[in-house]
C-alpha positions in Angstrom: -12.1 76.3 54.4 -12.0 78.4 51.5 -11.2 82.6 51.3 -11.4 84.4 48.1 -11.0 88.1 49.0 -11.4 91.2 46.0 -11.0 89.1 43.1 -10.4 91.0 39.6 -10.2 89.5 36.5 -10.3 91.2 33.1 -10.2 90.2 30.0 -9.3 93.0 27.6 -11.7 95.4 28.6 -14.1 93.3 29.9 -14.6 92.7 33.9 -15.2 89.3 34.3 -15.0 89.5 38.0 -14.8 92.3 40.0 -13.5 92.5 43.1 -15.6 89.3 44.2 -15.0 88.1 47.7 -16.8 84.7 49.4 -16.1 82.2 52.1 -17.0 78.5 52.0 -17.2 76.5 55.2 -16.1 73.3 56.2 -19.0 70.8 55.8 -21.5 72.8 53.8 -22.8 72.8 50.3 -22.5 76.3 48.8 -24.5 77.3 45.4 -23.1 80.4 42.8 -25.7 81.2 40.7 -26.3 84.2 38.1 -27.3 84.9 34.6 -25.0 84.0 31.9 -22.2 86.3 31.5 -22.5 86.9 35.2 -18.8 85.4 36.1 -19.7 82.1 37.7 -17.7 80.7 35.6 -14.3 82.8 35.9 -15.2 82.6 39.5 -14.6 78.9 39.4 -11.2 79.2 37.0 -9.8 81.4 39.3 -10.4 79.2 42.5 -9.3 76.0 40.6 -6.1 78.2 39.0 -7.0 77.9 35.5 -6.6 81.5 35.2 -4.7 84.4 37.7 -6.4 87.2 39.5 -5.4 90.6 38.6 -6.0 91.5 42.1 -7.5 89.8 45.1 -6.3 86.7 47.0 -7.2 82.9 47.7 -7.2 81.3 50.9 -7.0 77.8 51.2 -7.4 75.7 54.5 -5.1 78.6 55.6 -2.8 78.9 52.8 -2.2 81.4 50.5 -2.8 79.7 47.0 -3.1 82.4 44.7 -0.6 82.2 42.2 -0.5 78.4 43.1 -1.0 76.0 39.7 -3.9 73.6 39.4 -2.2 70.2 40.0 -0.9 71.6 43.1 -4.1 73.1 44.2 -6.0 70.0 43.3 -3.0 67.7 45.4 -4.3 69.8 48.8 -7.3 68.6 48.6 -8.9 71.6 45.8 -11.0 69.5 43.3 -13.1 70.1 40.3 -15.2 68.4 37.9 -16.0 70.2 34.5 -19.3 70.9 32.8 -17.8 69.6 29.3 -17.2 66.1 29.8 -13.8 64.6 28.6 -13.2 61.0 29.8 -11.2 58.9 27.9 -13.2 57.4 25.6 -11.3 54.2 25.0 -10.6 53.7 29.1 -13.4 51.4 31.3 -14.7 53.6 34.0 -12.6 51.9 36.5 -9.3 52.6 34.1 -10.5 56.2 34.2 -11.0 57.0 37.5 -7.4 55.1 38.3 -6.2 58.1 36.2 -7.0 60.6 39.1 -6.5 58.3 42.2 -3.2 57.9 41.3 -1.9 61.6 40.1 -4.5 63.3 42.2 -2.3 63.0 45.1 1.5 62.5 44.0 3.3 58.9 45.0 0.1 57.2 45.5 0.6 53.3 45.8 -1.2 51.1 43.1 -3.0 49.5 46.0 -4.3 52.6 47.4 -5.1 53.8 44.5 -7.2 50.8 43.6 -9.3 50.9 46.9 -9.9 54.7 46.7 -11.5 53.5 43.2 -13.5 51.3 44.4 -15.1 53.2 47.0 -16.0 55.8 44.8 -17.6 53.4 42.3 -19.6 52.6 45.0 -20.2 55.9 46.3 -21.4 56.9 42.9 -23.2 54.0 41.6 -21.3 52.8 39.1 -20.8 49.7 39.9 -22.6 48.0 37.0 -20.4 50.0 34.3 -16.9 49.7 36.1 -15.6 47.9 32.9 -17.6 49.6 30.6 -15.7 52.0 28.2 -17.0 55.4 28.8 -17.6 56.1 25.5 -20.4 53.9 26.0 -22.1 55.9 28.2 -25.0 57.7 28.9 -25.0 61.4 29.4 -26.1 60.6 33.2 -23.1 58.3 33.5 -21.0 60.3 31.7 -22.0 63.1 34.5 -21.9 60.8 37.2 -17.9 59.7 35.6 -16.8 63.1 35.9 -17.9 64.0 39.4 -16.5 59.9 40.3 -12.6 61.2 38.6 -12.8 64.2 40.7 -13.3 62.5 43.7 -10.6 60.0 42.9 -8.2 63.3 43.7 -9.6 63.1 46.9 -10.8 66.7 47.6 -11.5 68.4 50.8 -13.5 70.8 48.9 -14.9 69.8 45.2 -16.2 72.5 43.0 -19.1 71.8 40.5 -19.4 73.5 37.1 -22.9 73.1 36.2 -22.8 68.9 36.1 -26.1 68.9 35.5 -26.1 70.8 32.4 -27.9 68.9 29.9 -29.9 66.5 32.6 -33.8 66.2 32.2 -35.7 66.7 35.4 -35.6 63.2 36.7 -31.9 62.9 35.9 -30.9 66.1 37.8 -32.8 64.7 41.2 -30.9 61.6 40.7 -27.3 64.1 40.5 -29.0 65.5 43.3 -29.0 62.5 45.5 -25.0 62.1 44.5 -23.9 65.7 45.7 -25.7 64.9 49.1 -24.0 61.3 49.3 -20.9 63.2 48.4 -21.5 65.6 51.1 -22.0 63.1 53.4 -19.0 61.0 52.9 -16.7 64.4 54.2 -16.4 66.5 51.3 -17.0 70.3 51.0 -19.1 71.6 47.8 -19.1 75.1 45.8 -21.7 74.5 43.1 -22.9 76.4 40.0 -26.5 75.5 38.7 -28.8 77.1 36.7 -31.3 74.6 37.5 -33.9 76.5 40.8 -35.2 73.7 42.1 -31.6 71.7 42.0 -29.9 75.2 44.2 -33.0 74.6 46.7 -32.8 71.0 47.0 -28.7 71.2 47.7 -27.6 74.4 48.8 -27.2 75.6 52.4 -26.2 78.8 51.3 -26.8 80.8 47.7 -23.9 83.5 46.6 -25.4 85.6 43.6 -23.4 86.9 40.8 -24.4 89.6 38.3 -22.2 91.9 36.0 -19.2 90.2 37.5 -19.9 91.3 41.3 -21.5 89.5 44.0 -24.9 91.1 44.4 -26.4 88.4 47.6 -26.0 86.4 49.9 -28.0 83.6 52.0 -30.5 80.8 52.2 -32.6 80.0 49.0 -35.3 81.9 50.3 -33.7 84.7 51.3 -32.1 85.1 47.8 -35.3 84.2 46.3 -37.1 87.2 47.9 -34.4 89.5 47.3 -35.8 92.4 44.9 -32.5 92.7 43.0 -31.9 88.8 42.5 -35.3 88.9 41.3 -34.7 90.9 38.1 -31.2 90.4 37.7 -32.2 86.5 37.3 -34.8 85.7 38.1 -36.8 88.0 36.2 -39.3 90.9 37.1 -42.3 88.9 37.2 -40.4 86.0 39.3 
């Protein structure tokens, strides 16, 4: 689905990425994880076109989108929901998530729009605070808003920018539960997560990042086991 070859990003003389190359897969739930500084995170602007490679190029569905912007990107089907939540505050829930059912996809009738809201209210159980301003909300909610708006777009693939951040244990299982459903109702997923035991209950495969390079590859446990992952994050003594 997704083909990100040699990907370079600096930023003065720092190498955020370097020449960082992955695949995602129709269908599956992919975890990036790494220390901080690692380049998760310019990983996931440069996929979502918030920023440019210097070098390297991005595949999507077949298509060359590297020096394509982020609306356009996000109109063939590229989505992404942000760590930072920023609803608007004085919206409902319901008002929000019209927001990105109707310019996630360009010339999208009101009614259309409408239904695709509803089904994800549903899909994300929020149901009960539809008209409920999201400034009203819980951190959960609030989590559980953003990943609902980026699935108004309608994304083949959806990537994940730590939405968990912040979460206590119970919460995160609960998120959890929403990445499968979201899995399940069709839609690709490239994750980041700190959280262990959140990367073993979702992903199907684990990229690792250190230093701005990919350093592994595979199922949790393979990662887990591997010597270098092991100090580079998850400590010596891991």
């Amino acid at each position: 689905m997704l083909k990100a070859t040699g990907l370079t990003k600096r930023f003065g003389g720092v190498v955020a990425a370097s020449e960082v190359s992955l695949e995602v897969h129709g269908g599956e739930i992919l975890a990036v994880i790494g220390p901080n500084g690692a380049g998760k995170s310019t990983l996931l602007n440069l996929l979502s076109g918030l920023i440019r490679p210097d070098a390297g190029r991005i595949e999507f569905l077949g298509l060359d989108i590297t020096r394509t912007v982020p609306e356009v990107r996000a109109w063939k089907g590229l989505g992404r929901a942000f760590q930072i939540v920023q609803p608007f505050l004085e919206m409902t829930v319901r008002e929000n998530l019209m927001v990105g059912a109707i310019y996630g996809k360009p010339g999208t009738p009101l009614r259309t729009a409408q239904k695709v809201v509803e089904q994800v209210i549903e899909l994300t159980g929020l149901s009960s605070k539809a008209d409920t301003e999201a400034g009203e909300l819980t951190l959960l909610e609030d989590k559980r808003l953003e990943l609902a708006r980026a699935l108004c777009t309608r994304p083949k693939l959806l990537l994940l920018d730590e939405v968990m951040a912040g979460l206590r244990p119970a919460e995160a299982m609960e998120a959890v539960e929403l990445v499968k459903r979201t899995r399940a109702s069709g839609v690709t997923v490239l994750f980041i997560e700190h959280l262990m035991p959140v990367v073993r209950a979702l992903a199907d495969r684990v990229v690792v990042m250190d230093y701005g390079q990919v350093i592994a590859e595979g199922r949790y446990d393979e990662v887990a086991a591997n010597a270098q992952v092991r100090e580079a994050y998850l400590g010596r003594s891991a």
